[in-house]
GUTI-923590 format. One record per residue (C-alpha): residue number from 0; residue in three letters; y, x, z. Coordinates in steps of 0.2 Angstrom, whole numbers. Each point is the difference from the previous one (the first is absolute). Last residue first. Layout:
! residues N
<site zapa="NUM" vexti="ala" c2="Y" c1="X" c3="Z"/>
...
! end
This chain:
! residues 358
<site zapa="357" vexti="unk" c2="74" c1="20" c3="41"/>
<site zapa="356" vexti="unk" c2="14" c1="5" c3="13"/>
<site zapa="355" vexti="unk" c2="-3" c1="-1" c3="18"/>
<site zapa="354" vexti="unk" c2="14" c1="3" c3="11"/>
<site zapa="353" vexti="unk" c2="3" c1="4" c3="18"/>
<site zapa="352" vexti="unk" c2="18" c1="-2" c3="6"/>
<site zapa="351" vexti="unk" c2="10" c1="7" c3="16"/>
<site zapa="350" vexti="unk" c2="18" c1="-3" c3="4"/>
<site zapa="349" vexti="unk" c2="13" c1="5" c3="13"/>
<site zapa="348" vexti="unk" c2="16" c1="-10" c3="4"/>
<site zapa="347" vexti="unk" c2="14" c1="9" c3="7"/>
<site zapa="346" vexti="unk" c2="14" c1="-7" c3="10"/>
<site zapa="345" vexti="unk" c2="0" c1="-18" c3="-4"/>
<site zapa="344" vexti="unk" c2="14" c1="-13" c3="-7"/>
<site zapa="343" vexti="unk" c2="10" c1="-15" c3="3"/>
<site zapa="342" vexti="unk" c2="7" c1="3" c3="17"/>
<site zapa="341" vexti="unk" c2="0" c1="17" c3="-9"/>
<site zapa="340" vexti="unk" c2="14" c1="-7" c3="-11"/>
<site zapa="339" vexti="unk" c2="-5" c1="4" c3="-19"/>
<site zapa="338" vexti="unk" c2="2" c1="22" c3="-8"/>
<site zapa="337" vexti="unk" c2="-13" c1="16" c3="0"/>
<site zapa="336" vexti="unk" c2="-17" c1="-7" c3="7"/>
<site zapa="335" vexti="unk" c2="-14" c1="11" c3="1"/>
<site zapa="334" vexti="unk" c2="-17" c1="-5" c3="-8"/>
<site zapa="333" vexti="unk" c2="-15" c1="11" c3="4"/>
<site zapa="332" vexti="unk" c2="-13" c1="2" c3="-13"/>
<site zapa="331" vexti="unk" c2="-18" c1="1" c3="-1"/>
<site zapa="330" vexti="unk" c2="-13" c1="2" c3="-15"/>
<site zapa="329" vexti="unk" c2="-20" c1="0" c3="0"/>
<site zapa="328" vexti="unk" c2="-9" c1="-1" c3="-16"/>
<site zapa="327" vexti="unk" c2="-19" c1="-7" c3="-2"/>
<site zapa="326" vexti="unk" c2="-4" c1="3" c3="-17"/>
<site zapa="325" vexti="unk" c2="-18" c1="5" c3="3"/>
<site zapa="324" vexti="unk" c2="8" c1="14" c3="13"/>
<site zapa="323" vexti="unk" c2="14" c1="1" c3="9"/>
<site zapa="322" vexti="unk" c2="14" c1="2" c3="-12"/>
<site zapa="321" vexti="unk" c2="20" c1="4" c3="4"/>
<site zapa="320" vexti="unk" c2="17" c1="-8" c3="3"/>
<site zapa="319" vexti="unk" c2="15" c1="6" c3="8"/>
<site zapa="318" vexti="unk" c2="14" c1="-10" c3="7"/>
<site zapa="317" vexti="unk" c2="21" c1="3" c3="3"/>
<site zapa="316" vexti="unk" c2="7" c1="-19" c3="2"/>
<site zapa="315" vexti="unk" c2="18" c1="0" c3="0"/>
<site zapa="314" vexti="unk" c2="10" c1="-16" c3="6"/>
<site zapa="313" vexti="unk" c2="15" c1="-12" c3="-5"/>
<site zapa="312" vexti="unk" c2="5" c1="-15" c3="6"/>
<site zapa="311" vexti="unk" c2="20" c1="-11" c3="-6"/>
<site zapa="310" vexti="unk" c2="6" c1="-11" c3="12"/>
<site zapa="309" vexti="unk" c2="6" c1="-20" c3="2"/>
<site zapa="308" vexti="unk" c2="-10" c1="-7" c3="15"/>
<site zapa="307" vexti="unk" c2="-6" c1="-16" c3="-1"/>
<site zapa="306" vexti="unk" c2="2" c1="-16" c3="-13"/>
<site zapa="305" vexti="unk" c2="-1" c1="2" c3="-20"/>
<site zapa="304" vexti="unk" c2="7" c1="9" c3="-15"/>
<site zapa="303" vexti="unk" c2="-4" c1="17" c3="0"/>
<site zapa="302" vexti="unk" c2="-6" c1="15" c3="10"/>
<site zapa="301" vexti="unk" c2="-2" c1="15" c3="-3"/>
<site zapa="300" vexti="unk" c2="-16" c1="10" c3="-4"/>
<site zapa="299" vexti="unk" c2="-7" c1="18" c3="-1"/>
<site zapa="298" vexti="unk" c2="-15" c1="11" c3="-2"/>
<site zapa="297" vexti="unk" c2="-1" c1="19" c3="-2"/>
<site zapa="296" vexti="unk" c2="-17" c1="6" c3="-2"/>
<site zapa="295" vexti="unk" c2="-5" c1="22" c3="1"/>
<site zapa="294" vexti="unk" c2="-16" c1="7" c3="-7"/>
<site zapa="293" vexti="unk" c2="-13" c1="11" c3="3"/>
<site zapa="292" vexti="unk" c2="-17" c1="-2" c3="-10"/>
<site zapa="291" vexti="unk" c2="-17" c1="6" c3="3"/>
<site zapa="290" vexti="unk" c2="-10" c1="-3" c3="-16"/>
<site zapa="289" vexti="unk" c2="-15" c1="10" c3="6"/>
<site zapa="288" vexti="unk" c2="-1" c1="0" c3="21"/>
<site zapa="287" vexti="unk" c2="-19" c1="-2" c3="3"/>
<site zapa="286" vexti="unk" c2="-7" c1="1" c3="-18"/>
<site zapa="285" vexti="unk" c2="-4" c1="-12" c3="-16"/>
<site zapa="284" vexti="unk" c2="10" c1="10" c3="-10"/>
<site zapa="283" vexti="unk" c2="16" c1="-7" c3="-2"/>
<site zapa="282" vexti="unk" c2="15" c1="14" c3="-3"/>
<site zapa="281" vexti="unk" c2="12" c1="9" c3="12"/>
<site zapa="280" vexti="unk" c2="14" c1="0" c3="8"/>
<site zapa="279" vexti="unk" c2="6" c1="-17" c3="-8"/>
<site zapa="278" vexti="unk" c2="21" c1="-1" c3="4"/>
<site zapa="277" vexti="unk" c2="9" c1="-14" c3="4"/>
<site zapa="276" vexti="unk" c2="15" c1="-11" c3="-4"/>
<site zapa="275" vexti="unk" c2="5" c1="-15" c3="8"/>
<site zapa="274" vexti="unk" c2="12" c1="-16" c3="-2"/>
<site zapa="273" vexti="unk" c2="3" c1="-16" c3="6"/>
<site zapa="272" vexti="unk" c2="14" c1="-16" c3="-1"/>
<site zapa="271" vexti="unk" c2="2" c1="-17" c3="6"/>
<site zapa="270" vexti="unk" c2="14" c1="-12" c3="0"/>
<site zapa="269" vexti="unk" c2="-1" c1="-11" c3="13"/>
<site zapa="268" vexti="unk" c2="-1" c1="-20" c3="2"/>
<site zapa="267" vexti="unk" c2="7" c1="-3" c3="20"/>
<site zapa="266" vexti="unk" c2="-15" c1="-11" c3="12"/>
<site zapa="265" vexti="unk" c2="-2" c1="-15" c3="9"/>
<site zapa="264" vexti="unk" c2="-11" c1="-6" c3="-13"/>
<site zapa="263" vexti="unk" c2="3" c1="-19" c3="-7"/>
<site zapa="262" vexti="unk" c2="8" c1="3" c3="-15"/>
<site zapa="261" vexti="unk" c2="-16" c1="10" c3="-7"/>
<site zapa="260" vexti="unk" c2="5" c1="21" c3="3"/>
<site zapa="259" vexti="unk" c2="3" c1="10" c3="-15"/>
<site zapa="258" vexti="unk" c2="-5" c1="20" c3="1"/>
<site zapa="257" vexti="unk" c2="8" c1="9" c3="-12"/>
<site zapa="256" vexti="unk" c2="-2" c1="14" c3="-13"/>
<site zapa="255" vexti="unk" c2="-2" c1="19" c3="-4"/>
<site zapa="254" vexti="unk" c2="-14" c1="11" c3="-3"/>
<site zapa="253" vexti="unk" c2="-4" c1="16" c3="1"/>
<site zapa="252" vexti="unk" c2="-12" c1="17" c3="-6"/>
<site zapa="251" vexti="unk" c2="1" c1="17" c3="-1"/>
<site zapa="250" vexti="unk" c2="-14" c1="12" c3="-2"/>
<site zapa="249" vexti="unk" c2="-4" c1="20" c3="-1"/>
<site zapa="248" vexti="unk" c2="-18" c1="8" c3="-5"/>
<site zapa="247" vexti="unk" c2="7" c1="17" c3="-9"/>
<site zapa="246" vexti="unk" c2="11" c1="-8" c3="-13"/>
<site zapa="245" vexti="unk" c2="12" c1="-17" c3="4"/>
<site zapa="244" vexti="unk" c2="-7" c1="-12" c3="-13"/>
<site zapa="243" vexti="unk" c2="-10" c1="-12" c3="14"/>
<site zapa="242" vexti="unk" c2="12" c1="-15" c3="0"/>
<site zapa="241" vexti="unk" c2="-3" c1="-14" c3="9"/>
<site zapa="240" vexti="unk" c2="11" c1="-16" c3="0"/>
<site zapa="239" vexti="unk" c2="3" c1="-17" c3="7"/>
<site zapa="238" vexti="unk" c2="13" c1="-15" c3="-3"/>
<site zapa="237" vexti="unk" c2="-4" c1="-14" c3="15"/>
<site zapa="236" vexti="unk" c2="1" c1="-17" c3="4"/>
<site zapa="235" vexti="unk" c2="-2" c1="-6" c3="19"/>
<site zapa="234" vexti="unk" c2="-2" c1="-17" c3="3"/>
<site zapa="233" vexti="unk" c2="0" c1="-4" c3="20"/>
<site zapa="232" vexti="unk" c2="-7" c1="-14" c3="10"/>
<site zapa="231" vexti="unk" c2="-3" c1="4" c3="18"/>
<site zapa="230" vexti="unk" c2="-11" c1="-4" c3="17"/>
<site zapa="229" vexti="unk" c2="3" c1="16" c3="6"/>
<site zapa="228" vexti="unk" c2="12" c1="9" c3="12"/>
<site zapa="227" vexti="unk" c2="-12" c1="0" c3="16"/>
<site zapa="226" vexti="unk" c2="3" c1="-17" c3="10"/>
<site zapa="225" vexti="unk" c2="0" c1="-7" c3="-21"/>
<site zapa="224" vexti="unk" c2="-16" c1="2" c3="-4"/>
<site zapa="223" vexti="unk" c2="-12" c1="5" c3="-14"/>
<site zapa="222" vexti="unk" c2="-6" c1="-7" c3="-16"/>
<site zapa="221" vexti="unk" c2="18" c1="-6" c3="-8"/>
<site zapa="220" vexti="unk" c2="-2" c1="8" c3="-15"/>
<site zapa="219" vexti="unk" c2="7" c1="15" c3="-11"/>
<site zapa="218" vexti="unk" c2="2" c1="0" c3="-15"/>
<site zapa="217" vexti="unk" c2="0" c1="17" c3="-7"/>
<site zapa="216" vexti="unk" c2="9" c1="2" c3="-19"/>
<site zapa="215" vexti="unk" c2="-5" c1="14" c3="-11"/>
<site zapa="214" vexti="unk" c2="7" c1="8" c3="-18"/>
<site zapa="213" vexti="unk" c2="-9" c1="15" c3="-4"/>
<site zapa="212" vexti="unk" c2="4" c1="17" c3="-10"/>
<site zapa="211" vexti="unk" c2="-9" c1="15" c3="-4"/>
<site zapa="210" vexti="unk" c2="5" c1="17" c3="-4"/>
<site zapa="209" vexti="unk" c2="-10" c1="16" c3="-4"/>
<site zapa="208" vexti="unk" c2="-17" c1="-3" c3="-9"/>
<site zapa="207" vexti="unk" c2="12" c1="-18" c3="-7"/>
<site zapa="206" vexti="unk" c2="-1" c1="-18" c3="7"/>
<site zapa="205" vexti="unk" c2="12" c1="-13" c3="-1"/>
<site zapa="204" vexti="unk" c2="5" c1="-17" c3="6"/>
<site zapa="203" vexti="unk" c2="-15" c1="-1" c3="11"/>
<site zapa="202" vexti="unk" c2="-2" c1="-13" c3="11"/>
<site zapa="201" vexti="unk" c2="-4" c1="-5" c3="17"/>
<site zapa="200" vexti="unk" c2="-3" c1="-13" c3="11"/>
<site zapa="199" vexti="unk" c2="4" c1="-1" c3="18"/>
<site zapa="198" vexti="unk" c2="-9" c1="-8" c3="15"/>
<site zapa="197" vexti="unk" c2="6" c1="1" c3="16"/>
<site zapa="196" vexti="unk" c2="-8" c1="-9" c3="16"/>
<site zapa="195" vexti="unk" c2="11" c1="1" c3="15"/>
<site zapa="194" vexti="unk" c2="-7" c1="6" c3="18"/>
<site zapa="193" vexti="unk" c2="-14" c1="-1" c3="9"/>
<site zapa="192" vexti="unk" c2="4" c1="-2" c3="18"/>
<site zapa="191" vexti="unk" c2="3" c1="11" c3="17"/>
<site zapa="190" vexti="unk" c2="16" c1="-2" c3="11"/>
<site zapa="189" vexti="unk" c2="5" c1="9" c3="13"/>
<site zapa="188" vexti="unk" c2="11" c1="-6" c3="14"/>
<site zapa="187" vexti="unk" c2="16" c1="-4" c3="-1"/>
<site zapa="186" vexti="unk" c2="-1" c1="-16" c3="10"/>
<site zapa="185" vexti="unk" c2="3" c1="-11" c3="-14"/>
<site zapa="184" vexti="unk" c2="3" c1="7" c3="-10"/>
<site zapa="183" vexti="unk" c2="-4" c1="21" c3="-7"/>
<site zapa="182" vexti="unk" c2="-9" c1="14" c3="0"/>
<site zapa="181" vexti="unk" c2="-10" c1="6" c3="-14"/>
<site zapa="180" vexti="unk" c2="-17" c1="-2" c3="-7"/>
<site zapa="179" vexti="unk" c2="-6" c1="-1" c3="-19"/>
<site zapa="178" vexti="unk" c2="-16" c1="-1" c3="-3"/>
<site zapa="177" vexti="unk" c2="-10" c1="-3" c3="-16"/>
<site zapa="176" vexti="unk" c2="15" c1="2" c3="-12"/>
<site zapa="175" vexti="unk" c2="-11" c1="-8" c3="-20"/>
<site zapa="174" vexti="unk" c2="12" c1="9" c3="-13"/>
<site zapa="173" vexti="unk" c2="-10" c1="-7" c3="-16"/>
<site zapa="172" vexti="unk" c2="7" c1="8" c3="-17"/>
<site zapa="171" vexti="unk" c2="-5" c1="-6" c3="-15"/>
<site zapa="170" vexti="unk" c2="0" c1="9" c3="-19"/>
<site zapa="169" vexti="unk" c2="3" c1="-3" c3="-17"/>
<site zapa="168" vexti="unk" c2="7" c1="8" c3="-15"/>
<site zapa="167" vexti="unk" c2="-16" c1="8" c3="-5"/>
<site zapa="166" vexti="unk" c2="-13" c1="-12" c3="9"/>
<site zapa="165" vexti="unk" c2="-2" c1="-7" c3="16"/>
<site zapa="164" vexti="unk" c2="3" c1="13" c3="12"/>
<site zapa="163" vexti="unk" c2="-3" c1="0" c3="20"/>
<site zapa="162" vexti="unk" c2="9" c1="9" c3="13"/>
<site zapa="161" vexti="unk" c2="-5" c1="-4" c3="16"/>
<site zapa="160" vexti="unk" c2="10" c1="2" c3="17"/>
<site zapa="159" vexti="unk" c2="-6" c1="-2" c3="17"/>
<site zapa="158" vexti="unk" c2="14" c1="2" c3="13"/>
<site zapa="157" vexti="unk" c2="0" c1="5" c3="15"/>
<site zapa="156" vexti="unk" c2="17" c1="-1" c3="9"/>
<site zapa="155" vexti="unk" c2="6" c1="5" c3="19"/>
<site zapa="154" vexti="unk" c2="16" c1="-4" c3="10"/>
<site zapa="153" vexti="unk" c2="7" c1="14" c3="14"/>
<site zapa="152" vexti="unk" c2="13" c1="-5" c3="12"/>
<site zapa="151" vexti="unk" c2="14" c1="-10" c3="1"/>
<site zapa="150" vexti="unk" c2="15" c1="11" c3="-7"/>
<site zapa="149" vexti="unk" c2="-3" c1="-10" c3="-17"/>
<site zapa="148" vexti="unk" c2="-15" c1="9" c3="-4"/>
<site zapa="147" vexti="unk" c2="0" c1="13" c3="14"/>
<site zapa="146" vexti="unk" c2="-14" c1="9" c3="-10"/>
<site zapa="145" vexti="unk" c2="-8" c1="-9" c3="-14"/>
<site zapa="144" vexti="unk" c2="-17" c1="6" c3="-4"/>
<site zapa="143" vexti="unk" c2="-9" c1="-4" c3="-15"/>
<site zapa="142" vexti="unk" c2="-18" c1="-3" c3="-8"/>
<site zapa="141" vexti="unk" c2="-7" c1="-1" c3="-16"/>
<site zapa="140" vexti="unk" c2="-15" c1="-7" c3="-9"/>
<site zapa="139" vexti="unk" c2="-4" c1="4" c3="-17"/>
<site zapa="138" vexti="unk" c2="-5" c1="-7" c3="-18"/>
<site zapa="137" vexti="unk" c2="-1" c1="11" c3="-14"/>
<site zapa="136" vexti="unk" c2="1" c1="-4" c3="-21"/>
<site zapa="135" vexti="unk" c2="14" c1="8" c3="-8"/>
<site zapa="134" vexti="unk" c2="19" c1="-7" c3="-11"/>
<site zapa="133" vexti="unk" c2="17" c1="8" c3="3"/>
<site zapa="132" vexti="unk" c2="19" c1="-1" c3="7"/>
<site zapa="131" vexti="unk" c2="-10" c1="1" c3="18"/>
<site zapa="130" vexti="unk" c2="15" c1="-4" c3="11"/>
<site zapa="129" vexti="unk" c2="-1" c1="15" c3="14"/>
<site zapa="128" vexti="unk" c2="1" c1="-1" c3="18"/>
<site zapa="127" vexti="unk" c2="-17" c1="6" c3="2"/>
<site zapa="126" vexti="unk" c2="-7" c1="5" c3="-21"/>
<site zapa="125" vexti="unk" c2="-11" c1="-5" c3="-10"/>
<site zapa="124" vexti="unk" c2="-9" c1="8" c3="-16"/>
<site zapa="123" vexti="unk" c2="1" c1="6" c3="-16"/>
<site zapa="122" vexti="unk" c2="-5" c1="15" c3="-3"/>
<site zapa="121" vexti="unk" c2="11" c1="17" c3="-3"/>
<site zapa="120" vexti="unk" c2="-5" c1="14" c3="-14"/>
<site zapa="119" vexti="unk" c2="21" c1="3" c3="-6"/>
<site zapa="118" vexti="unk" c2="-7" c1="-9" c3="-17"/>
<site zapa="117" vexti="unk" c2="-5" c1="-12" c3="9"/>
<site zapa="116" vexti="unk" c2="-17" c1="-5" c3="8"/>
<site zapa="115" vexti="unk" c2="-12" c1="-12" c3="-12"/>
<site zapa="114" vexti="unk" c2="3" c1="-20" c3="3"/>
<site zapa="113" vexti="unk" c2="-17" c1="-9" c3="8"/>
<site zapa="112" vexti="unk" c2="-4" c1="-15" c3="-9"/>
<site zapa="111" vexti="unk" c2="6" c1="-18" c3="1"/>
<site zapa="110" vexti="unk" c2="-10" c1="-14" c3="-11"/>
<site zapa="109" vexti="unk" c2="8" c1="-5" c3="-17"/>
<site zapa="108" vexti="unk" c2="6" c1="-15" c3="-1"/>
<site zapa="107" vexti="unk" c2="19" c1="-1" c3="6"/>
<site zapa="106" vexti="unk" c2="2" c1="16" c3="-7"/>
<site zapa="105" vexti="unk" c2="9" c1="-4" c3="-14"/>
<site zapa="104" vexti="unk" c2="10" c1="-15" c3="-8"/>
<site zapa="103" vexti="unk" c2="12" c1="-5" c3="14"/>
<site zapa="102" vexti="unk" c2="6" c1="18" c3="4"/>
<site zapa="101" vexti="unk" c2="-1" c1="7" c3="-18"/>
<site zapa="100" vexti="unk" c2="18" c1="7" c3="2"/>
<site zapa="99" vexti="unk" c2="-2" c1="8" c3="17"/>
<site zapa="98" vexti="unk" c2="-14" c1="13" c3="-7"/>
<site zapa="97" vexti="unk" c2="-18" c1="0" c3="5"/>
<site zapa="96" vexti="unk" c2="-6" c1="19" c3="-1"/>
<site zapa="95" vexti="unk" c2="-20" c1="2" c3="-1"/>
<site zapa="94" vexti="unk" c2="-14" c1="3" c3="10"/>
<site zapa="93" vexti="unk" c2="-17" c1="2" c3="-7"/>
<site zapa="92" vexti="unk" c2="1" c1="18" c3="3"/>
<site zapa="91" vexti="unk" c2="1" c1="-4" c3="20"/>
<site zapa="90" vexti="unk" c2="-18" c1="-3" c3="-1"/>
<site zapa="89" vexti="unk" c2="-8" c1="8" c3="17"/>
<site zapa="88" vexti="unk" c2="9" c1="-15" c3="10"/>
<site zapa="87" vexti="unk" c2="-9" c1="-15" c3="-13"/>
<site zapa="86" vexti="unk" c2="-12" c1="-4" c3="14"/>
<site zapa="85" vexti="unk" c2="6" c1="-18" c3="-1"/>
<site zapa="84" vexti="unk" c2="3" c1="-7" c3="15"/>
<site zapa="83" vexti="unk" c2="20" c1="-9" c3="1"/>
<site zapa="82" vexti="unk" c2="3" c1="2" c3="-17"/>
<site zapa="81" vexti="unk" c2="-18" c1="-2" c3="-7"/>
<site zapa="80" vexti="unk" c2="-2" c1="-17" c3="7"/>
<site zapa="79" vexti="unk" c2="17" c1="-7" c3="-4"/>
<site zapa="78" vexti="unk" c2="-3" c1="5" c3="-17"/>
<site zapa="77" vexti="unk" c2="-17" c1="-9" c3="1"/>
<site zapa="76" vexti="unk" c2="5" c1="-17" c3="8"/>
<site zapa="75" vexti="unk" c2="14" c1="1" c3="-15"/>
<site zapa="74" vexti="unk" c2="-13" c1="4" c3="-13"/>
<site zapa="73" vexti="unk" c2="6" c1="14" c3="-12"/>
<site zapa="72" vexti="unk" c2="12" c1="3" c3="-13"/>
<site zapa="71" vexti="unk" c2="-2" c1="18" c3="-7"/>
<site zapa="70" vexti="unk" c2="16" c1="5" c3="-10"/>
<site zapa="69" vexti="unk" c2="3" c1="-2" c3="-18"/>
<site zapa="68" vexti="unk" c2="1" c1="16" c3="-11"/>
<site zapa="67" vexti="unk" c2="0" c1="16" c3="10"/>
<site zapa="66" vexti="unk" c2="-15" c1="-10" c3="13"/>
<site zapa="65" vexti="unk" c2="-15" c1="8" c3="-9"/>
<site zapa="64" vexti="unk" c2="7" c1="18" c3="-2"/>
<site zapa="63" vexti="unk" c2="3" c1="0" c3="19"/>
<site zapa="62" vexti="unk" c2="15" c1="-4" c3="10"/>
<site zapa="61" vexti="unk" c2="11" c1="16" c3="2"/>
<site zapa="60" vexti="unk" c2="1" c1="13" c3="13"/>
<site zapa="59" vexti="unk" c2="17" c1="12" c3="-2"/>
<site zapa="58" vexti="unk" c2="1" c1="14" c3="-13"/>
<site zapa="57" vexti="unk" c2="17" c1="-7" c3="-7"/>
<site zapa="56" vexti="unk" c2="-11" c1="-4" c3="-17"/>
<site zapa="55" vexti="unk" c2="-12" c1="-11" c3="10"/>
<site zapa="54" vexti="unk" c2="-18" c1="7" c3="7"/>
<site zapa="53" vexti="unk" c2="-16" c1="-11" c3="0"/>
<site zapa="52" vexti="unk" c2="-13" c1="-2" c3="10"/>
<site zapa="51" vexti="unk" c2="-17" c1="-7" c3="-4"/>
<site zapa="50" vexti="unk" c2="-1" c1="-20" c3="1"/>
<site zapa="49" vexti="unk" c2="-21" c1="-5" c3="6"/>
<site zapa="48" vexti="unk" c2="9" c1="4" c3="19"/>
<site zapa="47" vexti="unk" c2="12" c1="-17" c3="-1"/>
<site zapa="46" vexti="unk" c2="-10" c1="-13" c3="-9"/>
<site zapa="45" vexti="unk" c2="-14" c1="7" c3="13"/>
<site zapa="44" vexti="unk" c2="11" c1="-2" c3="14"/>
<site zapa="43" vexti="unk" c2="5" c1="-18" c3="-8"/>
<site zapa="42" vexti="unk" c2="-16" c1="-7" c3="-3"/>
<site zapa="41" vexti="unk" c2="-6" c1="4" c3="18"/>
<site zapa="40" vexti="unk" c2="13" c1="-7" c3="10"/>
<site zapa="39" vexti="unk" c2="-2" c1="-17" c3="-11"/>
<site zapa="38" vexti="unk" c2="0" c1="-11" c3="-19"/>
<site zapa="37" vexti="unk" c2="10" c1="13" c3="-8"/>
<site zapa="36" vexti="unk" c2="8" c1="-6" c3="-15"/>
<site zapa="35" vexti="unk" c2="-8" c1="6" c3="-16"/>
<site zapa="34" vexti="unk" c2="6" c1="18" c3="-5"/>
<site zapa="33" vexti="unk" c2="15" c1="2" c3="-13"/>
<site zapa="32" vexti="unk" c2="-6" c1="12" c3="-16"/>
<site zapa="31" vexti="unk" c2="17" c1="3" c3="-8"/>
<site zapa="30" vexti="unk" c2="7" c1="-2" c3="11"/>
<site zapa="29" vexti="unk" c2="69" c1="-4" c3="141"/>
<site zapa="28" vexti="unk" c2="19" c1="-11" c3="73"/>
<site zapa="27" vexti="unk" c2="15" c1="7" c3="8"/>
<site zapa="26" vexti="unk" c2="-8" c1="-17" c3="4"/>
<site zapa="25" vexti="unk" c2="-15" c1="9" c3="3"/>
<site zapa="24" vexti="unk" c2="6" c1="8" c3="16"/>
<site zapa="23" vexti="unk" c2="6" c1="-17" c3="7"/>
<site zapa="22" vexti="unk" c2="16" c1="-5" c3="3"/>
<site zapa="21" vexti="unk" c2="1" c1="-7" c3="18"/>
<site zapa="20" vexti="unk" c2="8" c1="-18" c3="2"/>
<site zapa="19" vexti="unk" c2="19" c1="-6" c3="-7"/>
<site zapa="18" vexti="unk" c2="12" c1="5" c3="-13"/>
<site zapa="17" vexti="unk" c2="-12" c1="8" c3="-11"/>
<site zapa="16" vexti="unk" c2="10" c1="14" c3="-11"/>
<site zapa="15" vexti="unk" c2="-14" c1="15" c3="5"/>
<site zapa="14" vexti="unk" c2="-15" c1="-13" c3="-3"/>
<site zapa="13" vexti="unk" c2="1" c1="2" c3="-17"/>
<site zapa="12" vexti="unk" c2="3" c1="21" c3="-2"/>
<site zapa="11" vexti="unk" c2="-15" c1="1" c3="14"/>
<site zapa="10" vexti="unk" c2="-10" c1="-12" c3="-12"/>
<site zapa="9" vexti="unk" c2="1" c1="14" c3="-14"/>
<site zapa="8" vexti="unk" c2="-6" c1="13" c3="15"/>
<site zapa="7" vexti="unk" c2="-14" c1="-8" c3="4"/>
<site zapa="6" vexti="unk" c2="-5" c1="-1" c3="-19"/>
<site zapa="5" vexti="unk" c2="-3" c1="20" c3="1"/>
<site zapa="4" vexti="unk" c2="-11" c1="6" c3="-13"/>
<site zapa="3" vexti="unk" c2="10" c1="-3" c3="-16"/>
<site zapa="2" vexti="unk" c2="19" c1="-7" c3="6"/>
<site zapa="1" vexti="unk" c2="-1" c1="-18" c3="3"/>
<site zapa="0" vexti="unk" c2="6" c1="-10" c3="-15"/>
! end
């Protein structure tokens, strides 16, 4: 899956072991009294807000009295609804852990909420260059700059992104690349296209205030085109984590898996591998520059089974995140190459994303 905010570099890693044509940037491009089933939007927000909150033994945000016995079972079309926009933000009490061993008997209908901060005081939220290991609720456009990508000028990404839970234990990502450009055949000039369609569900093996787990795989389809590294079909299955633990706002969160192509790609299999850990400065409160985080992302892969280049790529991405204003965030990042062949590489590649969380 593509690293959170930056699906132009998960195609990077793809297009790297091409034999043949320009990679592209986004080639480098997760009761006692039970209530009647909702019947829409408005049943379930107000299922939702009649429950008071309710605190469990270890002090952490419980389900309320109503929902101790059986759990609420609501219409599908209305769990969806309230997941992806019920006003259920300001209700972080109604959360509740979901453990691993209840994975295919909990969770699946009950509609997402909002998780409460850790016990260190950090959010959950996404990162550049960094797999998300967790659950929210935003959608965003990013855009990148790589320079002397594959010592043949520069090659741009933008990128839309939307993250869009179903319930409890699932959740869609769309990668949408809306321009990718780059040099390449046959005259090496550049070229401009939308580039490959990934989607990827979600799901969440576990979910405490402090660790949460997901299991994702991106497929990635053959949307854009080959005279500029894309026209692909990759499966790329994923472990996750974010852990929020750490005292006085810090984070660490990874992922490892691989990246599979179809038998007819032109490309090597690789093993993929991320981390990051950051820092939260200072808490939300709805003003310029609260929940401004630093942070530093490593990310990494080597190459498998397959045709092209045999090498292993790592790359460091430090970024910083930080609030606009009505849950607008602004974060940047520059990502600098540490190992790969440069004929297969870039120098720097900078990043900006805007965000909108809800």
């Amino acid at each position: 899956m593509a690293c959170c905010l930056c699906p132009a570099r998960y195609a990077l890693a793809q297009a790297r072991t091409a034999d043949s044509g320009l990679a592209s940037p986004s080639e480098t491009l997760r009761s006692a009294n039970p209530t009647l089933p909702a019947t829409g939007l408005d049943d379930v927000v107000s299922a939702v807000d009649d429950s008071g909150p309710m605190t469990n033994a270890g002090g952490i945000p419980g389900p309320p009295a109503s929902m101790e016995g059986a759990r609420v079972q609501q219409g599908l079309l209305g769990i969806v609804g309230a997941s992806l926009i019920g006003n259920l933000e300001a209700r972080t009490d109604l959360w509740r852990p979901l453990p691993l061993r209840t994975f295919f008997s909990e969770g699946w209908l009950e509609p997402w909420r909002h998780q409460p901060l850790s016990s260190g005081g950090a959010p959950r939220q996404p990162w550049i260059n960094s797999q998300d290991g967790t659950f929210f609720r935003a959608f965003f456009t990013n855009f990148t700059d790589f320079n002397e990508f594959h010592r043949n000028g520069n090659a741009y990404a933008g990128t839309y992104v939307f993250f869009a839970p179903i319930s409890r234990r699932l959740q869609v990502r769309f990668d949408v690349p809306f321009i990718l450009s780059g040099k390449g055949a046959p005259n090496n000039d550049y070229h401009d296209a939308f580039g490959d369609f990934i989607v990827t569900p979600r799901f969440l093996l576990s979910e405490t205030r402090d660790l949460s787990q997901i299991f994702s795989l991106a497929i990635r389809t053959p949307t854009g085109r080959a005279n500029n590294g894309n026209n692909l079909t990759t499966l790329t299955p994923h472990y996750e984590f974010w852990y929020g633990g750490l005292p006085r706002g810090w984070v660490i969160r990874g992922s490892t898996g691989v990246t599979v192509r179809t038998a007819t790609e032109k490309t090597r299999d690789t093993y993929d591998y991320n981390l990051a850990v950051g820092k939260y400065w200072t808490p939300y409160d709805g003003t310029l520059f609260s929940d401004f985080l630093t942070y530093v992302s490593m990310n990494g892969f080597s190459t498998l089974e397959g045709p092209g280049a045999e090498y292993t790529f790592a790359s460091v991405t430090p970024g910083f995140r930080f609030h606009l204003q009505n849950k607008w965030y602004l974060l940047g990042g520059v990502d600098v190459p540490l190992t790969g062949p440069k004929r297969l590489n870039f120098t720097w590649a900078p990043i900006v994303v805007v965000v909108k969380s809800f």
